[in-house]
C-alpha positions in Angstrom: -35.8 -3.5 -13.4 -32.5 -2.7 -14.9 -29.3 -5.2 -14.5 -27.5 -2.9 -11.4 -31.0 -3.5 -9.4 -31.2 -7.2 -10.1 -27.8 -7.6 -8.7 -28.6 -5.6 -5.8 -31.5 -7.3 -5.6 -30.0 -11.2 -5.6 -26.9 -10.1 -2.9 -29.5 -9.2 -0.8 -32.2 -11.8 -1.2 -29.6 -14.7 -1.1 -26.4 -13.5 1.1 -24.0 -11.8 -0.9 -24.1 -8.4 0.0 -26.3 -7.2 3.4 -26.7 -2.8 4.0 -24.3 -1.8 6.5 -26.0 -1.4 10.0 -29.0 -2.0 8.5 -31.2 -2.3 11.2 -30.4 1.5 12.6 -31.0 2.5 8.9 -27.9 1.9 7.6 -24.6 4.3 6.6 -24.1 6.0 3.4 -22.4 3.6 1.5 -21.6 0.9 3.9 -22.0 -2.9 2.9 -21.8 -6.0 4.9 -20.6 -9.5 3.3 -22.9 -11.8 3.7 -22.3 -16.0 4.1 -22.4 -16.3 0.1 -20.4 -13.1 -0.5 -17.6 -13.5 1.9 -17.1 -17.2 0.4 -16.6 -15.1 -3.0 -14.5 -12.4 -1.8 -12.1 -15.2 0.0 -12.5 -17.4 -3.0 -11.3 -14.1 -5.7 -8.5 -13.6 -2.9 -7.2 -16.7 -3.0 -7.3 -17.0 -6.7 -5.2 -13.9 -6.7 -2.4 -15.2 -3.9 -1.9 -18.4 -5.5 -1.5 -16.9 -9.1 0.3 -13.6 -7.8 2.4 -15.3 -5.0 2.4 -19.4 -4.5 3.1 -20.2 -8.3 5.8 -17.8 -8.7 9.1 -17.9 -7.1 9.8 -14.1 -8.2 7.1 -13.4 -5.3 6.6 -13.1 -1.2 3.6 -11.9 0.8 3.2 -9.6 3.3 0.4 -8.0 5.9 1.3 -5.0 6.7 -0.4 -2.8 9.8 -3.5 -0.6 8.7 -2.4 2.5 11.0 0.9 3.8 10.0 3.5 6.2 11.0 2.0 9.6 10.2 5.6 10.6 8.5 4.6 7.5 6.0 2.1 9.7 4.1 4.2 12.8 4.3 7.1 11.2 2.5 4.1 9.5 0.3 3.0 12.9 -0.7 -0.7 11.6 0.3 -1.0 14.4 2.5 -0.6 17.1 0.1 -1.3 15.5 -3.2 -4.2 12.8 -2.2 -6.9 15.1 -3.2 -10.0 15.8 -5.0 -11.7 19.0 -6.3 -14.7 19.4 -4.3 -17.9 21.7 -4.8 -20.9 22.4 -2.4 -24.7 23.2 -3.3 -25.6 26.6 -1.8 -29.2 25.3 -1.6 -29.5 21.9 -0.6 -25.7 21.8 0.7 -24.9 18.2 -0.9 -21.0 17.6 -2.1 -20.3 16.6 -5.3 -17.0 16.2 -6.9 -16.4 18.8 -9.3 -15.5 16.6 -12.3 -17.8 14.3 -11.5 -21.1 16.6 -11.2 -24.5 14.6 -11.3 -26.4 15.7 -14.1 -30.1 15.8 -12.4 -28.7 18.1 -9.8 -29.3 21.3 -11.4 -32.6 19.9 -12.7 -33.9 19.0 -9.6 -32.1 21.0 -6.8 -31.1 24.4 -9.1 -28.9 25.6 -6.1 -25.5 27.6 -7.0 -22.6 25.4 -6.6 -19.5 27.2 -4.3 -16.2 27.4 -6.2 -14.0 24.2 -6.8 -11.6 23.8 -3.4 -9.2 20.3 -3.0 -10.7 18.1 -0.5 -8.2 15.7 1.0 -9.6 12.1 1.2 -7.2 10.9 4.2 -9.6 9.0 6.8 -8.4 10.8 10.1 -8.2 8.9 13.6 -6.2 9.9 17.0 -4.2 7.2 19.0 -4.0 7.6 22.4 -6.8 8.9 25.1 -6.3 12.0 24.0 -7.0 14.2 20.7 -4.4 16.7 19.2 -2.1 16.6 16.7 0.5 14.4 18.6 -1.6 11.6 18.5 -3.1 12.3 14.7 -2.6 9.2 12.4 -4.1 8.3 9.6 -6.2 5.2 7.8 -4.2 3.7 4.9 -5.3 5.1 1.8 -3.7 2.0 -0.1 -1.7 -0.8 1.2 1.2 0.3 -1.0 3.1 2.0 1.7 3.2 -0.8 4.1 5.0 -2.5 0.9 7.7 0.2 0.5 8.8 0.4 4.5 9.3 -3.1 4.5 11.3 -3.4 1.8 14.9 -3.7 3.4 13.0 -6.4 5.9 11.7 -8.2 3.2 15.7 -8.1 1.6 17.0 -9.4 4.5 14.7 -12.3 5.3 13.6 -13.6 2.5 17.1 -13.3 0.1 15.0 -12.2 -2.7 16.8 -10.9 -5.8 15.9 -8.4 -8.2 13.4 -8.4 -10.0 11.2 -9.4 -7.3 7.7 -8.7 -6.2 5.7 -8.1 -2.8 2.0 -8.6 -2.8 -0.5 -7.7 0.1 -4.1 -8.0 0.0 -6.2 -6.0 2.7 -7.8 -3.1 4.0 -7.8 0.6 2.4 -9.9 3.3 3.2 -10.6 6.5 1.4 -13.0 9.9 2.7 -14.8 9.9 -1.1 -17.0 12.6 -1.6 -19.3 10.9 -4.0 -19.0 7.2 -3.1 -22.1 5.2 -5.4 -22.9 2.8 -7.7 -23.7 -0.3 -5.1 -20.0 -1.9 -4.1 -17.7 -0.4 -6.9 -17.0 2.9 -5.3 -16.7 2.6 -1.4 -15.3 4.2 2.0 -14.1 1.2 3.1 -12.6 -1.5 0.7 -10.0 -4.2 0.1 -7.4 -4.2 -2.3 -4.8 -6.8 -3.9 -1.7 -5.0 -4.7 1.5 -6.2 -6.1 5.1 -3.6 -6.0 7.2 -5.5 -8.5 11.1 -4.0 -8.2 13.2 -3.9 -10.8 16.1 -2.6 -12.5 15.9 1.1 -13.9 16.0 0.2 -17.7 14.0 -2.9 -17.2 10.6 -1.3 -16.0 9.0 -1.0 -19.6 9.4 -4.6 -20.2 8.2 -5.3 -16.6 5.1 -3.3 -16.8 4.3 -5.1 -20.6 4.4 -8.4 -18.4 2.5 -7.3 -16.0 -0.2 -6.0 -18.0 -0.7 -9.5 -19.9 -0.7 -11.0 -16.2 -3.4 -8.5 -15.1 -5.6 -9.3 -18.4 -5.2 -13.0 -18.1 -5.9 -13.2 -14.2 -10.2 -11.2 -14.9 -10.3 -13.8 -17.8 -9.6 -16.9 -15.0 -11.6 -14.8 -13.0 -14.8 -15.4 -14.5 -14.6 -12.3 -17.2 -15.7 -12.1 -20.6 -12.8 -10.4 -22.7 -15.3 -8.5 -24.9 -16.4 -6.4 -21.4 -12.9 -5.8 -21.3 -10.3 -2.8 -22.4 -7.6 -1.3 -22.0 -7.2 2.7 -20.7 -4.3 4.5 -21.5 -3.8 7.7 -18.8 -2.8 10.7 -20.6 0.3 11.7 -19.8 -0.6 15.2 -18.5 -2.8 13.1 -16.2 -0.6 10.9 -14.6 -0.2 11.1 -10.8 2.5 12.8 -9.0 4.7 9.4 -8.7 4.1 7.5 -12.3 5.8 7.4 -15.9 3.2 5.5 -16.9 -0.4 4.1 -16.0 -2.9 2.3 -17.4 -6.6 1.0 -16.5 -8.3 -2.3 -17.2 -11.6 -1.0 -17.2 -15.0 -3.2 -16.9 -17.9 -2.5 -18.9 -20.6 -1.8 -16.5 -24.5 -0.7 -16.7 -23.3 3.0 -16.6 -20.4 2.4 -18.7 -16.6 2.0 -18.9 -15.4 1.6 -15.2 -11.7 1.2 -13.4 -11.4 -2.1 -12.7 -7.3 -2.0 -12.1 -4.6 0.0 -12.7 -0.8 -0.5 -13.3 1.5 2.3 -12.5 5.4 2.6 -13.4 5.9 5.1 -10.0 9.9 4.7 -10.9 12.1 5.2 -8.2 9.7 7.9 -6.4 8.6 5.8 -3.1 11.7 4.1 -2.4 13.8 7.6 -2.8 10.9 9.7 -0.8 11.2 6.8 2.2 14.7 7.1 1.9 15.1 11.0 2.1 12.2 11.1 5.0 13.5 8.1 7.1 17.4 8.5 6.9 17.4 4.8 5.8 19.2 3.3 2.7 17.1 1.9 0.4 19.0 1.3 -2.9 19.4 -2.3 -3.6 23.5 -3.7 -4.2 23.7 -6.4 -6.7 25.6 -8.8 -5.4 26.9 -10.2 -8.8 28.0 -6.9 -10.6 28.5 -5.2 -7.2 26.0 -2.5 -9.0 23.9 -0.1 -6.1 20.8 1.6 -7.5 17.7 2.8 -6.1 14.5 0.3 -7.5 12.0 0.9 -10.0 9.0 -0.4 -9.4 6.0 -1.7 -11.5 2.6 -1.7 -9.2 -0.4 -3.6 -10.2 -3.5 -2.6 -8.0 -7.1 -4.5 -7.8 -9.8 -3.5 -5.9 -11.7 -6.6 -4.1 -15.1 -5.1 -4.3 -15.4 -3.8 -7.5 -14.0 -7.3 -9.1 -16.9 -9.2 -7.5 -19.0 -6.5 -9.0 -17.9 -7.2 -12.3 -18.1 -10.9 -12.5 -21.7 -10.9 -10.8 -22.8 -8.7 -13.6 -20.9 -11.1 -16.1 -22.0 -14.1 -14.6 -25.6 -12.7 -14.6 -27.9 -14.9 -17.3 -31.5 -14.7 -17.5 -33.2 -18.0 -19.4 -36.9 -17.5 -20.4 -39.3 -19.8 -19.8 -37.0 -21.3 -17.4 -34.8 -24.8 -18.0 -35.4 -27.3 -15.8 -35.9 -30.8 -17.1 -38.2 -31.8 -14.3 -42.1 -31.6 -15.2 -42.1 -28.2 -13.2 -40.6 -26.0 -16.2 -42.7 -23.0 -16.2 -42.7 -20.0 -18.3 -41.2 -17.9 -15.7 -37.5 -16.5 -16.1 -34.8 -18.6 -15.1 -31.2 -17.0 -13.2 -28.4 -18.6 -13.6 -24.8 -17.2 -12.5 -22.6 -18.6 -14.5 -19.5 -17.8 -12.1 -15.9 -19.1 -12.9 -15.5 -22.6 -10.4 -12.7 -21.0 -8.6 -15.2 -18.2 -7.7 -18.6 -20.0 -7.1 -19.5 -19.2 -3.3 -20.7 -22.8 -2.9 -19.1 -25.2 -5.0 -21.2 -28.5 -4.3 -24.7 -29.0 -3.2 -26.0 -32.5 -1.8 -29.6 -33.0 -2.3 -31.1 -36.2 -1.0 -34.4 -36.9 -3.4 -36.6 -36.6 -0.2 -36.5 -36.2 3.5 -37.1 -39.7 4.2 -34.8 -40.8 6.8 -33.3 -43.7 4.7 -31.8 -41.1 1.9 -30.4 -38.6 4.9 -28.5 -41.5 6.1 -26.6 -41.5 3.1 -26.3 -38.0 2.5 -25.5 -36.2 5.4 -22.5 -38.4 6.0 -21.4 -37.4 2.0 -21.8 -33.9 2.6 -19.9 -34.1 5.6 -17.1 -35.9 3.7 -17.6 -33.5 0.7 -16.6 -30.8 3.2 -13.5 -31.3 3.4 -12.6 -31.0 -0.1 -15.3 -28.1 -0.6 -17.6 -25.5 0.6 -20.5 -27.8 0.2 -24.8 -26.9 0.9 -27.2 -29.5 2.0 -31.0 -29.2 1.0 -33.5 -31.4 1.3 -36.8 -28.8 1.1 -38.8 -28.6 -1.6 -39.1 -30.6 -5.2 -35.4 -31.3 -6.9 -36.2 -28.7 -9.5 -36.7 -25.6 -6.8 -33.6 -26.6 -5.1 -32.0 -27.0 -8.9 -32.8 -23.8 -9.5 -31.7 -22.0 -5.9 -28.0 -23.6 -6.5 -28.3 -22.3 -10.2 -29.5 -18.8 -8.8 -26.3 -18.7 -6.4 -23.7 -20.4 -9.1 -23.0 -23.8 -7.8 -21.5 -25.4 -10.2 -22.2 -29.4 -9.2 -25.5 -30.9 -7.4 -25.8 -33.8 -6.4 -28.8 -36.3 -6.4 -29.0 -38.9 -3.8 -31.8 -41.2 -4.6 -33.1 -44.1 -3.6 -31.2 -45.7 -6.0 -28.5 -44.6 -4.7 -29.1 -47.0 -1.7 -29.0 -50.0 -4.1 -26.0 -48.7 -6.6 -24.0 -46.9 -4.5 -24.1 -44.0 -6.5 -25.3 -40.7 -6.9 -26.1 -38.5 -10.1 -24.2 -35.4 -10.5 -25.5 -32.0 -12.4 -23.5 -29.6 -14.5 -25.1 -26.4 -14.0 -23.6 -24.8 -17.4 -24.1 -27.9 -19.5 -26.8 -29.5 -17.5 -26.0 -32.7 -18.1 -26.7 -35.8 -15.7 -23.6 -38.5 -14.8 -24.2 -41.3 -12.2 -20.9 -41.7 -10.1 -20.1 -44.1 -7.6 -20.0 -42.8 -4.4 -16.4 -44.1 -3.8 -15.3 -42.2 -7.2 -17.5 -38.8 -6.3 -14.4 -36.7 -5.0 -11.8 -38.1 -7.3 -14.7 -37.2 -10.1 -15.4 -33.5 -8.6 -11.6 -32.8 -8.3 -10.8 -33.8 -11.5 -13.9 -31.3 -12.7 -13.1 -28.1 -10.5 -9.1 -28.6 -11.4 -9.7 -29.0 -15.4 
């Protein structure tokens, strides 16, 4: 079993990642986020608010509406230039993406592909009872746009000055033609987007910033910086809007993979939603009484594949297993090693037995625990099963009400990384796990 299928494997055994509408077969490419998993997505969400937006005062949030004015993507250019070349199997009638053709196709299938044609990947709804093309509208193909038609409302309430950034984290949905590879390449998916404005001049030293921010935000993530690099986009390759992109690309089973990008798209949205919408857009400083139109410097993560990545980086496999109980085996041992800020579960209380004496104490100190932390209580099976469930699902702390504990008033907490064992006083234990998850 290769790495990909082990992480498939574990979302689904333990409550990461569930098939979409699984129990009517599913959807092509659909996943649910299960208990553990949506704990994770939040957890990489809020790492990326509180570093992108609470600890900088250059920074506001906003939430903008999925659904859009249609005239949004016009002025965007998504509805002429949001495209991918597309080719069709005569035989077996399967779409592929024409620079992205699987190699096992003409192997297997040996059908004759039709000629390359653009295939727009705008997800198309109707509002209103009634189809036709007054009613058309359109899924947001990246929260960018919500960003850019806000941007005199985000001037005027939140006397921001430039250089300034909005971020938004939600929703995006693109028609792909060759979705794949478990969560990394999706219909539906969330993204964590940042359009930093700035002054025309000031972009290149902008984007440098930004790129170091990018780089050091996978690395508190969780990320190794050796599965890490850096992706340059050719400049006959850039997209209709940029000056400039570049990738921070994960390496994954299959190989390199997008992981972010950062764009310099200039002055083109701010100008296009200017020209389409009548409105004024430029930006007056108010010290040198200086009016100009905004460049802007766009960092863009995608939610899913993230928590791809640092699965697969968290990933270890121990032989012969680790546990210091008298039940080490010789069978493999998983542990995820996942940054704290990350871990799905970040305590687990596990009274030594079910006797009624140790739930006493530790139901109550899960309970209190709770409010501090996302906390599991587990009192089936021998320590060293439930040792190894938490170490399976990355929790970093356990711990160990005894009967000791009932004498001492104290408990014995577990590292998972370092496995070392340090008996705390109950009345110290969340001072003690504070102090760990915050150094």
């Amino acid at each position: 079993m290769d790495l990909m299928e082990k992480i498939v494997s574990l979302c689904k055994r333990r409550g990461f990642v569930y098939p979409g509408s699984e129990i009517y077969g599913g959807l092509a490419n659909a996943w649910d986020f299960g208990p553990l998993g949506v704990e994770m997505k939040n957890n990489l969400k809020n790492l990326f608010w509180q570093k992108a937006v609470r600890e900088r005062a250059d920074m506001v949030g906003l939430d903008a509406a999925i659904l859009m004015n249609p005239k949004t993507w016009e002025a965007s250019g998504h509805l002429k230039n949001f495209t991918d070349p597309l080719v069709e199997c005569k035989k077996c009638h399967q779409r592929f993406r024409a620079d992205q053709l699987p190699i096992d196709h003409a192997q297997i299938c040996g059908g004759e592909l039709t000629e390359s044609r653009q295939f727009n990947m705008m997800l198309k709804t109707f509002l209103g009872p009634v189809e036709g093309e007054a009613g058309t509208a359109y899924f947001r193909p990246e929260t960018a746009q919500g960003i850019f038609v806000n941007f005199l409302n985000v001037i005027n309430t939140s006397r921001q000055k430039i250089p300034f950034g909005i971020a938004q984290v939600g929703k995006s949905f693109r028609n792909e033609i060759t979705p794949g590879n478990f969560i990394f390449r999706t219909r539906e998916f969330e993204q964590m987007e940042i359009e930093y404005f700035v002054k025309p001049g000031e972009d290149e030293k902008y984007f440098e910033e930004w790129q170091t921010w990018l780089w050091n935000f996978f690395l508190a993530a969780g990320l190794q910086a050796e599965n890490l690099r850096i992706y340059e986009h050719p400049k006959e390759k850039l997209s209709h809007y940029s000056k400039r992109t570049i990738d921070i690309e994960y390496k994954f089973p299959w190989g390199w993979g997008e992981l972010c990008g950062l764009a310099n798209r200039t002055d083109f949205d701010l100008s296009q939603h200017a020209k389409f919408s009548g409105q004024d857009l430029t930006y007056r400083d108010l010290e040198t009484n200086e009016k100009f139109t905004p460049y802007v410097i766009e960092p863009s993560l995608g939610v899913e594949r993230a928590v791809l990545a640092i699965l697969l980086d968290a990933y270890t496999e121990i032989a012969g297993g680790r546990s210091v109980t008298t039940e080490a085996t010789k069978e493999m041992e998983m542990v995820l090693k996942l940054a704290k800020a990350i871990a799905p579960v970040k305590v687990a209380v596990l009274p030594l037995s079910k006797k009624e004496e140790l739930a006493k104490l530790a139901k109550p100190l899960a309970q209190d625990l709770r409010k501090i932390f996302m906390v599991e209580y587990d009192e089936t099976q021998s320590i060293g099963k439930r040792y190894r469930r938490q170490d399976e699902i990355g929790t970093p702390y356990c711990v160990t009400v005894d009967f000791e504990s009932l004498v001492d008033q104290a408990v014995t907490v577990r590292d998972r990384d370092t496995m070392q064992q340090e008996r705390i006083k109950l009345a110290e234990l969340s001072d003690y796990l504070i102090n760990k998850f915050n150094n």
